[in-house]
Backbone bond lengths (Angstrom), bond angles and torsions (degrees), N, CA, C in turn:
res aa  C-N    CA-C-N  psi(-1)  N-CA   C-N-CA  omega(-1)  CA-C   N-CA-C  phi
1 X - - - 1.466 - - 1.523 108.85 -
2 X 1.276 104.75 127.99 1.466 112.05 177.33 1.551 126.23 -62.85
3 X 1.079 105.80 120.98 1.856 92.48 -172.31 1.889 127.33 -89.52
4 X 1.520 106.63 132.62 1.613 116.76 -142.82 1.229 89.63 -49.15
5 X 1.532 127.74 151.18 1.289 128.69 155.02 2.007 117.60 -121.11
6 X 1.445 100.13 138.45 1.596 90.87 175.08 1.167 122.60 -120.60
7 X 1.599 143.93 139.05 1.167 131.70 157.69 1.199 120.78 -99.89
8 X 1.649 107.39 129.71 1.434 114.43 -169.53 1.869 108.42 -132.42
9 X 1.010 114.09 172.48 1.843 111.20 171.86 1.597 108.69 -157.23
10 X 1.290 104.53 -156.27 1.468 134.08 171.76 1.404 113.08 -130.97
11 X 1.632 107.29 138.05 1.634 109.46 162.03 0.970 105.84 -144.44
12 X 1.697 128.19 108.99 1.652 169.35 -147.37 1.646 111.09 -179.13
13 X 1.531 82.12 158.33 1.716 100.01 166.00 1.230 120.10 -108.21
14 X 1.564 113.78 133.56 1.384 128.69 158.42 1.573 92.41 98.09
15 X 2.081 113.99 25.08 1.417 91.84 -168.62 1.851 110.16 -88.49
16 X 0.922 126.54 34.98 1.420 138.63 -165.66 1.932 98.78 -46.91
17 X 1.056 92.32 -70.80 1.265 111.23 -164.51 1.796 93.70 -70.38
18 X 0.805 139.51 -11.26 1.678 134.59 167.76 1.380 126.09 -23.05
19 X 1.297 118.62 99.00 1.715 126.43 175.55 1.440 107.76 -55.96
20 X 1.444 127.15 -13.47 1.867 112.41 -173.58 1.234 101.17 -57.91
21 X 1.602 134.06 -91.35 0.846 141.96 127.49 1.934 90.36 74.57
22 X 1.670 103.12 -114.13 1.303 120.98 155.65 1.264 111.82 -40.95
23 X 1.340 129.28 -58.79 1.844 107.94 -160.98 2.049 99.55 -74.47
24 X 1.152 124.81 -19.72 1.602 100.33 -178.49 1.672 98.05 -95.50
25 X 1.135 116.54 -21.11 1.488 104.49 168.61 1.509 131.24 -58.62
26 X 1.558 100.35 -20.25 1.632 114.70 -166.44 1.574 83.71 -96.31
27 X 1.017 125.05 -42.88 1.505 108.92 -163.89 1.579 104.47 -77.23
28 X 1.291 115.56 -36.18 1.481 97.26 168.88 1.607 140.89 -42.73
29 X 1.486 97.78 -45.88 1.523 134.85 170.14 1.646 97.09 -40.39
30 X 1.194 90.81 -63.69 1.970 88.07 169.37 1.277 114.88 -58.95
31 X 1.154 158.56 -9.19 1.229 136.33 -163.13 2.007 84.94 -141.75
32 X 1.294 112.82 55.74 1.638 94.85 -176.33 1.259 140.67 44.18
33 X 1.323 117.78 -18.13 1.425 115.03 173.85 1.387 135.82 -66.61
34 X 1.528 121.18 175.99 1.508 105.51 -162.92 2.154 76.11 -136.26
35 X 1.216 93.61 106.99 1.253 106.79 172.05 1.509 140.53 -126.05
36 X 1.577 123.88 96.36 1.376 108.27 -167.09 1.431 125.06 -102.97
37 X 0.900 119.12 143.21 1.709 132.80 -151.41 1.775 91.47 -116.80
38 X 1.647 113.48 116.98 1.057 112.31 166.65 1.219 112.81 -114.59
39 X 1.426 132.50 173.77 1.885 121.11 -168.37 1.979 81.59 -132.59
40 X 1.517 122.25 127.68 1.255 109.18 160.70 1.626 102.12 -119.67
41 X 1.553 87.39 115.99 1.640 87.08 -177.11 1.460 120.68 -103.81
42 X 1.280 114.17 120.60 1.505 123.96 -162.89 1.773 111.23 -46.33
43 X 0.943 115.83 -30.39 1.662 126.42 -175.13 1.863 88.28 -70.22
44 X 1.042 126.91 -36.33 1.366 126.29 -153.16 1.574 95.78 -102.32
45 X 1.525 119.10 -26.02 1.144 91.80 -160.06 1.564 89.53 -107.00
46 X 1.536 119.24 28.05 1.731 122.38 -172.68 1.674 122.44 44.81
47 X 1.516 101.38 34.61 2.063 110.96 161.54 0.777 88.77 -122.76
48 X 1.714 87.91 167.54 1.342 130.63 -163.42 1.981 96.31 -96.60
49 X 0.928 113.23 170.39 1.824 117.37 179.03 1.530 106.29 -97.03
50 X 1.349 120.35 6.52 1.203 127.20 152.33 1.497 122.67 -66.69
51 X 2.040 116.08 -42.79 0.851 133.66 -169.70 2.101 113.47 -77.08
52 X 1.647 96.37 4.56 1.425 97.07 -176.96 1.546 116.08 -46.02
53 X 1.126 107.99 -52.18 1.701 117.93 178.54 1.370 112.08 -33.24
54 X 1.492 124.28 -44.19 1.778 124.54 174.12 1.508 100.10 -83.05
55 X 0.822 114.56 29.85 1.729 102.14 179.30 1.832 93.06 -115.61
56 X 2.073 88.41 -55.21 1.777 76.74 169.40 1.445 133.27 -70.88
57 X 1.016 104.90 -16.97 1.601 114.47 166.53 1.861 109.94 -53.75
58 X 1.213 88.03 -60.57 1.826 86.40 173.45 1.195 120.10 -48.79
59 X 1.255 101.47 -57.72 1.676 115.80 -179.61 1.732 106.55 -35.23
60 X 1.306 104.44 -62.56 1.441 106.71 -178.67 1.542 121.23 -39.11
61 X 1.356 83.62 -49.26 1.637 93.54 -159.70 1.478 110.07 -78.55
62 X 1.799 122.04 -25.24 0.913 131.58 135.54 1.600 132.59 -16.54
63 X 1.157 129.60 -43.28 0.945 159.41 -137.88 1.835 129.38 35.00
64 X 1.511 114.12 58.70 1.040 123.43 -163.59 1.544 91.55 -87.01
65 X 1.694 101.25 163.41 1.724 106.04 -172.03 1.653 89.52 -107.55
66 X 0.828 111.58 -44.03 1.591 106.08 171.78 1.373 136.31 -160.05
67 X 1.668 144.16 -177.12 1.598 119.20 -140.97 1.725 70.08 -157.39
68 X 1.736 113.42 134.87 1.476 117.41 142.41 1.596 106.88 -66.77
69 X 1.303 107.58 159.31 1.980 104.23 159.16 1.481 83.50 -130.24
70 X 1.317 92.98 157.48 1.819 115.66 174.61 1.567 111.56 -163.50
71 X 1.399 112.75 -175.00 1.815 97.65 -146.68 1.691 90.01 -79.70
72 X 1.686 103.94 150.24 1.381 114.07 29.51 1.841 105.81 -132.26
73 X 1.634 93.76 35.54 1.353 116.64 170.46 1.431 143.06 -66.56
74 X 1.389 113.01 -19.78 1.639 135.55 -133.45 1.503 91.15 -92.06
75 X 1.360 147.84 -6.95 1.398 159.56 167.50 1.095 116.08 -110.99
76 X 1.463 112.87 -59.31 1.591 116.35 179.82 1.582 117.28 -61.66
77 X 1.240 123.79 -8.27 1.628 133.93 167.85 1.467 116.34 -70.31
78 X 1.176 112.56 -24.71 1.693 111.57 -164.43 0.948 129.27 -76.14
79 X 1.797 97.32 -19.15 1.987 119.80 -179.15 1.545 90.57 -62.72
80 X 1.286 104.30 -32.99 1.971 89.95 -161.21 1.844 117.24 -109.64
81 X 1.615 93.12 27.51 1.562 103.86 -178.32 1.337 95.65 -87.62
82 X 1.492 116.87 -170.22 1.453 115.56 -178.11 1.721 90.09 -138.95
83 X 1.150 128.60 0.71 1.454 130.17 -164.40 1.799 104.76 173.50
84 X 1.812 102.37 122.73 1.320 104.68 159.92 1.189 104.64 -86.93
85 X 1.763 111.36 -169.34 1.205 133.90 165.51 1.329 87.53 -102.71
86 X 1.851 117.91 160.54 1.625 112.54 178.78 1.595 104.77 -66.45
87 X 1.508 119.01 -42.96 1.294 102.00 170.29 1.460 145.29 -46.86
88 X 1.598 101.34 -27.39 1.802 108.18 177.55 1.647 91.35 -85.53
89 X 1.267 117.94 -41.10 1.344 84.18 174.93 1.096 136.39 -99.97
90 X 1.393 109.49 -1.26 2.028 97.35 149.87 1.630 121.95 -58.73
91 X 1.366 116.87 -20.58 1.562 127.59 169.62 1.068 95.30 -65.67
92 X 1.133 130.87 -56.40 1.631 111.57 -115.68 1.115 135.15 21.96
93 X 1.838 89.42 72.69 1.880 90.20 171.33 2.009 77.80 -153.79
94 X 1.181 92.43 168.74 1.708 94.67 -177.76 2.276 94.43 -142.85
95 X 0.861 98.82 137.00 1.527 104.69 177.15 1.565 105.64 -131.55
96 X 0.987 117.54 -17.54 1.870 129.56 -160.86 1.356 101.89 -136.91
97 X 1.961 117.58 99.79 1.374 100.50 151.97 1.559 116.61 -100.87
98 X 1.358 112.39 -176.64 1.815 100.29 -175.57 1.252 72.73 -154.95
99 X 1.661 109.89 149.46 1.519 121.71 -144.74 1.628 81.59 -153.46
100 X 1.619 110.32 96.54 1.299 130.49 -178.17 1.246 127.34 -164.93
101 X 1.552 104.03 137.91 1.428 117.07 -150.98 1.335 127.29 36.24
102 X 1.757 106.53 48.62 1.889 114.84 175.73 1.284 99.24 76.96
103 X 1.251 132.97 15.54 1.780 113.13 -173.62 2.025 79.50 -127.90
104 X 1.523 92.31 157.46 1.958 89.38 157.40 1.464 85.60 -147.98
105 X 1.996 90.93 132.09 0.981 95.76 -174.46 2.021 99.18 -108.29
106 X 1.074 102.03 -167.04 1.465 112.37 -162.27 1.701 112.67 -116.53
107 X 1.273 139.74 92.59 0.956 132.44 -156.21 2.130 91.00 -109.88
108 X 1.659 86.64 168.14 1.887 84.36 167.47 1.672 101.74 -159.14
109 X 1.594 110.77 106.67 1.560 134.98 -163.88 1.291 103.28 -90.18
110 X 1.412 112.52 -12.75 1.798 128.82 -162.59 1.724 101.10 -48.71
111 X 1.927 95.47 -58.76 1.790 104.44 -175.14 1.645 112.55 -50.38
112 X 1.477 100.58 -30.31 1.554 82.85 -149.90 1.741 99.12 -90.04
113 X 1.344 103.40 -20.39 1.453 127.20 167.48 1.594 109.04 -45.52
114 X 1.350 115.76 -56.09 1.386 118.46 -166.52 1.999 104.36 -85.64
115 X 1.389 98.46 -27.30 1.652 96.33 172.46 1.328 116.21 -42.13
116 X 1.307 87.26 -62.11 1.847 119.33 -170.75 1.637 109.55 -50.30
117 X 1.039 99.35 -66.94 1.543 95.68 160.73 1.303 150.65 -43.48
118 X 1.490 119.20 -48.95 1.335 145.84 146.69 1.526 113.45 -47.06
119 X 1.060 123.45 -32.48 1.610 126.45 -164.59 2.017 81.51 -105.31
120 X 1.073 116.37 -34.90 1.653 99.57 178.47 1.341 125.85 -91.16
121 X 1.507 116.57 -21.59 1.598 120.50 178.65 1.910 95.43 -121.74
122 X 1.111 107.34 43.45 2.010 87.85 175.97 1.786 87.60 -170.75
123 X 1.586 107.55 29.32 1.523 89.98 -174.23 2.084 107.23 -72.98
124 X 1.548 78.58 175.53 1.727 83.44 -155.52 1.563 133.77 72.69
125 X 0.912 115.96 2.72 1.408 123.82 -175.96 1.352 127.90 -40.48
126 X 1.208 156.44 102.39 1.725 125.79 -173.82 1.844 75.96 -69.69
127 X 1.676 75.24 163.76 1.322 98.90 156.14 2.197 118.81 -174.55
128 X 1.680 78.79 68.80 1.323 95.73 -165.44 1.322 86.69 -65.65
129 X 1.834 130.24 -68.73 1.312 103.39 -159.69 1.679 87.22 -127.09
130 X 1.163 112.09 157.68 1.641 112.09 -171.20 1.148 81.73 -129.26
131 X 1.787 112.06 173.43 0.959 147.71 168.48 1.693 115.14 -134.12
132 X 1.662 97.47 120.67 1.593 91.90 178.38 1.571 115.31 -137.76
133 X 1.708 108.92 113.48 1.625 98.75 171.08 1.303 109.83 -87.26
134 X 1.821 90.66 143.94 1.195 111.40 167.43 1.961 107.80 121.64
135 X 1.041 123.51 119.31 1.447 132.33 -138.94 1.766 89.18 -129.24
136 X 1.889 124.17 -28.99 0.901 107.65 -175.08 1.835 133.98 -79.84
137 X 1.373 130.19 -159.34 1.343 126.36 -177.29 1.463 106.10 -29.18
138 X 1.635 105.96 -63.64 1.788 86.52 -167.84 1.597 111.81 -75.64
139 X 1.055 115.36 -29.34 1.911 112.04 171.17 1.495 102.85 -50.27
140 X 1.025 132.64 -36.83 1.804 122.08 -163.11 1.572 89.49 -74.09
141 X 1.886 120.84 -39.73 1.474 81.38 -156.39 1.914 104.10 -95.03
142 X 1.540 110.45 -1.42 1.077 139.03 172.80 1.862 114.47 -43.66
143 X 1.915 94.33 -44.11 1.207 115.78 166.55 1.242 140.16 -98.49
144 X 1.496 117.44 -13.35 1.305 123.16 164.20 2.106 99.33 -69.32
145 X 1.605 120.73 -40.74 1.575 129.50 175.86 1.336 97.82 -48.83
146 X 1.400 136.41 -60.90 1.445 125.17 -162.33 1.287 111.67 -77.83
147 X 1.642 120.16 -42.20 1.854 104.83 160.04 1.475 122.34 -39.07
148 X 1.638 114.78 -54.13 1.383 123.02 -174.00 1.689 101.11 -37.74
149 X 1.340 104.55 -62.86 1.426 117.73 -151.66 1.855 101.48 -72.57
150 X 1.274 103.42 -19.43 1.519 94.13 166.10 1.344 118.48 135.56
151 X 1.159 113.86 8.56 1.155 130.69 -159.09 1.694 110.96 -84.20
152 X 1.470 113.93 109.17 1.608 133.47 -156.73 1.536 79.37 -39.82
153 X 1.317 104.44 -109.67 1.744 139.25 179.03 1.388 119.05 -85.76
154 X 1.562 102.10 109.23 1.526 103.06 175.00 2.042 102.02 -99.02
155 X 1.519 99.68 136.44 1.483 88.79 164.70 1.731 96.88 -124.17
156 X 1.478 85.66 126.83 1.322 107.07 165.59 2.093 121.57 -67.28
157 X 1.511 107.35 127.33 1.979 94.09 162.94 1.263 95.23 -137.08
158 X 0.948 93.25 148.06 1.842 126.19 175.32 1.691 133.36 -163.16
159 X 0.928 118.32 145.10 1.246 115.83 -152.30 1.625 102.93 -70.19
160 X 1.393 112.44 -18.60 1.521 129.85 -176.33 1.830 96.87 -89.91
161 X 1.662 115.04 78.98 1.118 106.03 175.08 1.735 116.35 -70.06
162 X 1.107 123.75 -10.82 1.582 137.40 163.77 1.432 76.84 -66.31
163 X 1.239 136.81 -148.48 1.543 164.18 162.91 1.677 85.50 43.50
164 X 0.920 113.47 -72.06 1.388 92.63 -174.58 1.403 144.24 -46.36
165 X 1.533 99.65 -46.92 1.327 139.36 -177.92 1.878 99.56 -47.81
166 X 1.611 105.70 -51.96 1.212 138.48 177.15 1.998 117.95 -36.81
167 X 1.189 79.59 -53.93 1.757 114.72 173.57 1.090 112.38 -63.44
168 X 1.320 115.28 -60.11 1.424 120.28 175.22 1.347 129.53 -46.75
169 X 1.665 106.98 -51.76 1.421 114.42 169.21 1.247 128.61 -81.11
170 X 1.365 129.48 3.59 1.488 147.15 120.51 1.204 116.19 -29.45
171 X 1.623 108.10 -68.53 1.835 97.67 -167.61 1.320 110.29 -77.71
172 X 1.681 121.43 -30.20 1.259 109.48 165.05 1.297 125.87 -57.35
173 X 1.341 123.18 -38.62 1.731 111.30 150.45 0.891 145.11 -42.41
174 X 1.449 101.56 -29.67 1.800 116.54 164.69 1.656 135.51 -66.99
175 X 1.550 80.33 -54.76 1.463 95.83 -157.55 1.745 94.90 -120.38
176 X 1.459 143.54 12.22 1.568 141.83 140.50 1.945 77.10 120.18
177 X 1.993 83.83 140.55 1.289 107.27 158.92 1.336 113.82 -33.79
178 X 1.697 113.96 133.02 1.367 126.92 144.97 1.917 97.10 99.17
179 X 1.021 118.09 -6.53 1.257 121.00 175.03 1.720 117.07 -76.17
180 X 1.295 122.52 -20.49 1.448 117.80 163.57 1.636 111.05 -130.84
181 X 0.912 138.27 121.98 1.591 171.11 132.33 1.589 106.42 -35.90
182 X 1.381 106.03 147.29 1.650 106.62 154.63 1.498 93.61 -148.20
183 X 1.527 99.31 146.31 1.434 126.04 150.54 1.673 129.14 -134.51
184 X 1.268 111.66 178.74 1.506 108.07 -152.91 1.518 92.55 -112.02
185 X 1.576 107.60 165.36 1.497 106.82 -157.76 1.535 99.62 -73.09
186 X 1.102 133.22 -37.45 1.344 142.87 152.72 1.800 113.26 -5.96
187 X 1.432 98.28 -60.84 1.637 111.63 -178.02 1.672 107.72 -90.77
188 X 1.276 122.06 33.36 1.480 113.60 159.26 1.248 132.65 -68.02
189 X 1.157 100.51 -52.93 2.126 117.97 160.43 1.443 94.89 -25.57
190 X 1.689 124.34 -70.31 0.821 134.62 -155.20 1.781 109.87 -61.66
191 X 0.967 117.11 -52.82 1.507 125.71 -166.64 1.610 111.50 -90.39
192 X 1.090 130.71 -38.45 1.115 140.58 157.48 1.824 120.58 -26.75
193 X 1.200 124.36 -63.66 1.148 123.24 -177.61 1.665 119.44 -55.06
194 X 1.090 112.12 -11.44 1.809 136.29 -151.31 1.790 93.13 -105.76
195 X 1.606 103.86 -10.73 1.495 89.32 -162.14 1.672 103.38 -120.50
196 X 1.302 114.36 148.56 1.330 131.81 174.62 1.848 107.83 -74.29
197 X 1.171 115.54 -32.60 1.582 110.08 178.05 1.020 99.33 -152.76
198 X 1.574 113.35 159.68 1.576 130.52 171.85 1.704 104.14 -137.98
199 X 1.708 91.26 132.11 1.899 113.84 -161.38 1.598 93.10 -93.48
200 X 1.188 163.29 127.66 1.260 164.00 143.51 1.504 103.12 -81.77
201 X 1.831 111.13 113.36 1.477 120.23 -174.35 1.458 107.45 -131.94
202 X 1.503 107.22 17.65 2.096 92.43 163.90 1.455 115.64 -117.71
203 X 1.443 115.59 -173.47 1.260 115.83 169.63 1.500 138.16 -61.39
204 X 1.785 114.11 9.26 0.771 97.45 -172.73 1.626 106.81 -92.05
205 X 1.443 103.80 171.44 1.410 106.77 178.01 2.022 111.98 86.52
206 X 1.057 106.76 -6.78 1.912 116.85 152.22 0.992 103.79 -63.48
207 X 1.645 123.16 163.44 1.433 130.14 158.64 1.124 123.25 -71.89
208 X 1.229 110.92 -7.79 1.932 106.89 165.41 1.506 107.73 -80.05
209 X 1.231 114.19 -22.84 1.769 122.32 -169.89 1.841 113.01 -140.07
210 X 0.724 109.45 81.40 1.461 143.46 -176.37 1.504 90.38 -67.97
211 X 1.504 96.46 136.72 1.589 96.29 161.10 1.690 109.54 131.96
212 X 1.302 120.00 172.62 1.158 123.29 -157.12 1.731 105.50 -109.27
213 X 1.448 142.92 91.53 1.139 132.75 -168.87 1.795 130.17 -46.89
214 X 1.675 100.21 -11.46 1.635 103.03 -179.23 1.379 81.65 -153.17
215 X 1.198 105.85 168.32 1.902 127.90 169.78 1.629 92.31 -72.81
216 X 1.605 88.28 126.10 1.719 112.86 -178.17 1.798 102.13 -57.71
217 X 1.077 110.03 -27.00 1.649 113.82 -177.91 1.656 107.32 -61.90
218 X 1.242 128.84 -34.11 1.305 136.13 165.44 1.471 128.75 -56.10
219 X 1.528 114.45 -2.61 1.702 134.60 179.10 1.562 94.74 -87.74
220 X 1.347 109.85 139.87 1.121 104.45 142.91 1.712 123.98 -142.02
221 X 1.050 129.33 177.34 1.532 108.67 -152.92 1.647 116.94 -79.05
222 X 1.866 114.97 -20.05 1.141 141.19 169.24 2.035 103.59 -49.80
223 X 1.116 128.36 -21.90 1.309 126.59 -128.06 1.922 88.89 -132.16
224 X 1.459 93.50 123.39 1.632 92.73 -176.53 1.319 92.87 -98.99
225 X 1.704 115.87 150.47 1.090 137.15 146.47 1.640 152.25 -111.26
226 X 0.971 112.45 134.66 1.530 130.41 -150.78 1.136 127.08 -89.71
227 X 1.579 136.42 82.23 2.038 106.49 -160.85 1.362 120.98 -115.96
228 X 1.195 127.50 171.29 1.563 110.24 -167.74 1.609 107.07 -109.07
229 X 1.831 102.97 -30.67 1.452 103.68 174.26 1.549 117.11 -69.99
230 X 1.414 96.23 132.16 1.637 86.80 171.40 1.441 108.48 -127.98
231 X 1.697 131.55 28.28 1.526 140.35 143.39 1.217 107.88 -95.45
232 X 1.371 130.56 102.32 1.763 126.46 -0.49 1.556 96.33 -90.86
233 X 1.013 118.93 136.65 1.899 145.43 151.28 1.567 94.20 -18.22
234 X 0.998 145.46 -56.07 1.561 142.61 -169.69 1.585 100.80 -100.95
235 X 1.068 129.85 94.80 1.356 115.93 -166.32 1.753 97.07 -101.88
236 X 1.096 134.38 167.25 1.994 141.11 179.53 1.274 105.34 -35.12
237 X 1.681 117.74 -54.21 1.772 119.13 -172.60 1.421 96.98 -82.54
238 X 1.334 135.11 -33.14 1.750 116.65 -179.59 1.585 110.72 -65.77
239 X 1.692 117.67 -35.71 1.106 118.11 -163.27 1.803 98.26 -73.92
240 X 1.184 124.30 -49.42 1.359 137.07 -169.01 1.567 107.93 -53.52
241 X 1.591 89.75 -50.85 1.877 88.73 -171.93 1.433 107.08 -73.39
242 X 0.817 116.85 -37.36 1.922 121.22 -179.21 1.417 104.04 -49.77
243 X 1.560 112.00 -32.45 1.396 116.27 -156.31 1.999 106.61 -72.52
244 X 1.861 80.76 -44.94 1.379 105.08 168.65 1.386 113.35 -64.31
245 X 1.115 141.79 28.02 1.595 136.44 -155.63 1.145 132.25 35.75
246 X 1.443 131.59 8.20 1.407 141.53 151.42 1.712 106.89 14.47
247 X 1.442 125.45 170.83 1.516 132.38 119.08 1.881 82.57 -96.27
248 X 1.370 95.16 163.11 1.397 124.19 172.11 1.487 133.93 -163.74
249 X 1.249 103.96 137.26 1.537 115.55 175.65 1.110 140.18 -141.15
250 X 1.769 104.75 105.99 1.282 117.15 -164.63 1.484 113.39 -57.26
251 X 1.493 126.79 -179.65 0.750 153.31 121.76 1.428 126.76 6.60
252 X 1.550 120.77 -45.93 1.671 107.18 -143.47 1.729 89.14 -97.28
253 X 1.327 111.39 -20.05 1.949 97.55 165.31 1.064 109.42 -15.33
254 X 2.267 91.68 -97.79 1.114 111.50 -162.76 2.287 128.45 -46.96
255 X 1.233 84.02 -8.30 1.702 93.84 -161.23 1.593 90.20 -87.37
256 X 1.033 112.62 -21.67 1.999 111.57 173.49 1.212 122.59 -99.66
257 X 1.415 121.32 -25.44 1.322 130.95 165.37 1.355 118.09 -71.02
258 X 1.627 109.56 -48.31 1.330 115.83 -175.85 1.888 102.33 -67.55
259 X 1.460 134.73 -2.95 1.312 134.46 -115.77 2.169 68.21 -127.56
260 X 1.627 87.79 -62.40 1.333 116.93 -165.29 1.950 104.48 -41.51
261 X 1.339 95.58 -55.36 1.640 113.92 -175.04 1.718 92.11 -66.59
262 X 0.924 140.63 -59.09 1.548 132.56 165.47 1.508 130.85 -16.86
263 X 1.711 91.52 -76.58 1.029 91.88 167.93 1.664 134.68 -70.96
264 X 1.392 119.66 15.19 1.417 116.50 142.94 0.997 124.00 -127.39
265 X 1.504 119.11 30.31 1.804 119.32 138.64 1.818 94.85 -64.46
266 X 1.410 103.76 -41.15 2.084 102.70 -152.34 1.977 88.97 -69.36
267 X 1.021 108.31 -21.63 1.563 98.07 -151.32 1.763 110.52 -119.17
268 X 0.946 101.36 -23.33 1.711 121.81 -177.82 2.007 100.90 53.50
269 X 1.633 109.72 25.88 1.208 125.80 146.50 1.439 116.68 -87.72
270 X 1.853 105.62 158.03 1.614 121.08 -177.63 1.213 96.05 -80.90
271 X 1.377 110.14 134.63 1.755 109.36 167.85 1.514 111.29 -84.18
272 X 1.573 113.27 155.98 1.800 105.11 169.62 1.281 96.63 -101.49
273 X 1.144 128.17 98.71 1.691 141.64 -171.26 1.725 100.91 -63.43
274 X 1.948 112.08 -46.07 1.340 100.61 173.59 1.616 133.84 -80.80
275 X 1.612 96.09 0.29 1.442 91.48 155.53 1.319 120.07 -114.98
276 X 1.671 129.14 32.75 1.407 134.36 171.50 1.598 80.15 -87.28
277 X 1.416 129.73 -56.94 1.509 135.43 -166.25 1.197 123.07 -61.51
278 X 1.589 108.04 0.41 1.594 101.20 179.73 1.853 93.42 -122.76
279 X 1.616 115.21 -12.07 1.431 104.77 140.89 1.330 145.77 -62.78
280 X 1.538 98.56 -30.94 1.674 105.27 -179.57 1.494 94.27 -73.27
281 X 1.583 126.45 -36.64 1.335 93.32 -174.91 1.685 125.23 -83.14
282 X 1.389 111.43 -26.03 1.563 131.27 151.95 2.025 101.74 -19.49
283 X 1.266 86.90 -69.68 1.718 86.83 -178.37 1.653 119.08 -86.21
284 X 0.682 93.06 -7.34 1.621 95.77 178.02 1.721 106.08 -78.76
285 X 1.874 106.07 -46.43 1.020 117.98 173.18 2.097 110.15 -62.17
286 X 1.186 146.07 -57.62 1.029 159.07 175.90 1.581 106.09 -56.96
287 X 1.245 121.92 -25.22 1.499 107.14 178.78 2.024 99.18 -93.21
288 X 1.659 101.70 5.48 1.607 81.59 167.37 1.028 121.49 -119.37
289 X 1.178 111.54 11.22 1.729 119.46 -175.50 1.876 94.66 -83.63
């Protein structure tokens, strides 16, 4: 008997350095499969993230079984899906397409990715009122996860006070008036002190984008923090707040969980999520030596 094979990838920027790649390849390996994971990264391949739509077009015709999306794709993909899941499209954000029977549909693993995580490295948490930058694809589903999980009042900031604003009146549709807020990066000083945790949901702090998302003076050691990048695993605000005595939680959860739920849209196999987590750190560990 011939053994199933899938081809799957990524289409993002700056994803060079991308652990999927390795973590759905390793998990296949476990379950017999012959699975190849390609990364097409828009910086590399000279488009714009407008041009995603010909990428899935290729893909198709390619005959790929399915595609991660990641920023600054995770919205701009949906014009050219043919079918969400109700969850990507109550987001509107798509991270997971699955490319079956001529249709690709649009899945988003991000929420359940960041649950999973948060509920495994941040248990106990208050999280009467949080604070979370970042309003785009992964912040929406970043923020629909912290309502789920209980979270009184989320106020959203982002530099996209439209986009945000947007979000907000989403989750208050969702989840009852007065439950998401926005303020502008301007008013962090301000909102910050009021809050039990702060969610960090943009690119900054990747190795393509270096850097600290708020003035480090705005940490304080009472105050857990949350991040979504996990290239590099210690990113400027994990290293800083830890330093400050933080609780903290990187990145590499959600990037195996969310990885985990993927790979069985691609495979309609069980993932071993606790041994994707002792790969991410396997490689996490080996890309620093």
């Amino acid at each position: 008997m011939s053994t199933p094979s899938y081809l799957t990838g990524l289409i993002g920027s700056g994803i060079g350095p991308s652990l999927s790649p390795a973590l759905h390849e390793r998990e296949a390996d476990r379950h017999g499969l012959r699975l190849l994971y390609r990364t097409l990264d828009l910086d590399t391949l000279g488009v714009d993230a407008t041009d995603v739509g010909e990428l899935i077009r290729a893909a198709r015709t390619l005959g790929f079984d399915g595609l991660n999306i990641t920023h600054p794709c995770k919205q701009l993909v949906i014009e050219h899906l043919d079918e969400l899941s109700p969850g990507a499209a109550e987001l509107g954000a798509v991270n997971t397409v699955v490319f079956s029977g001529g249709r690709a549909i649009g899945h988003n693993t991000d929420v359940t990715g960041f649950t999973q995580s948060f509920a495994r490295g941040l248990p106990g948490a208050a999280t009467r009122e949080v604070v979370q930058i970042g309003a785009g694809g992964a912040g929406s589903a970043v923020a629909h996860a912290m309502l789920s999980l209980g979270t009184d009042r989320l106020v959203l900031v982002d530099t996209d006070a439209v986009r945000a604003g947007a979000l907000a009146d989403a989750l208050n549709a969702r989840f009852g008036t007065g439950r998401a807020a926005t303020a502008t990066p301007d008013e962090l000083a301000a909102v910050l002190p009021g809050a039990d945790g702060l969610v960090h949901a943009t690119p900054i702090g990747m190795a393509a984008h270096p850097g600290l998302p708020l003035p480090a003076a705005l940490l304080r050691p009472d105050l857990w923090v949350a991040e979504v990048v996990y290239r590099p695993l210690e990113t400027e605000l994990i290293r800083t707040a830890r330093e400050l005595g933080c609780r903290t939680l990187d990145g590499g959860g959600m990037a195996v969980f969310q990885a985990a739920d993927a790979f069985r849209l691609f495979t309609g196999r069980e993932p071993h999520a606790e041994e994707m987590l002792a790969d991410l750190a396997d490689l996490v560990g080996a890309a620093a030596v």
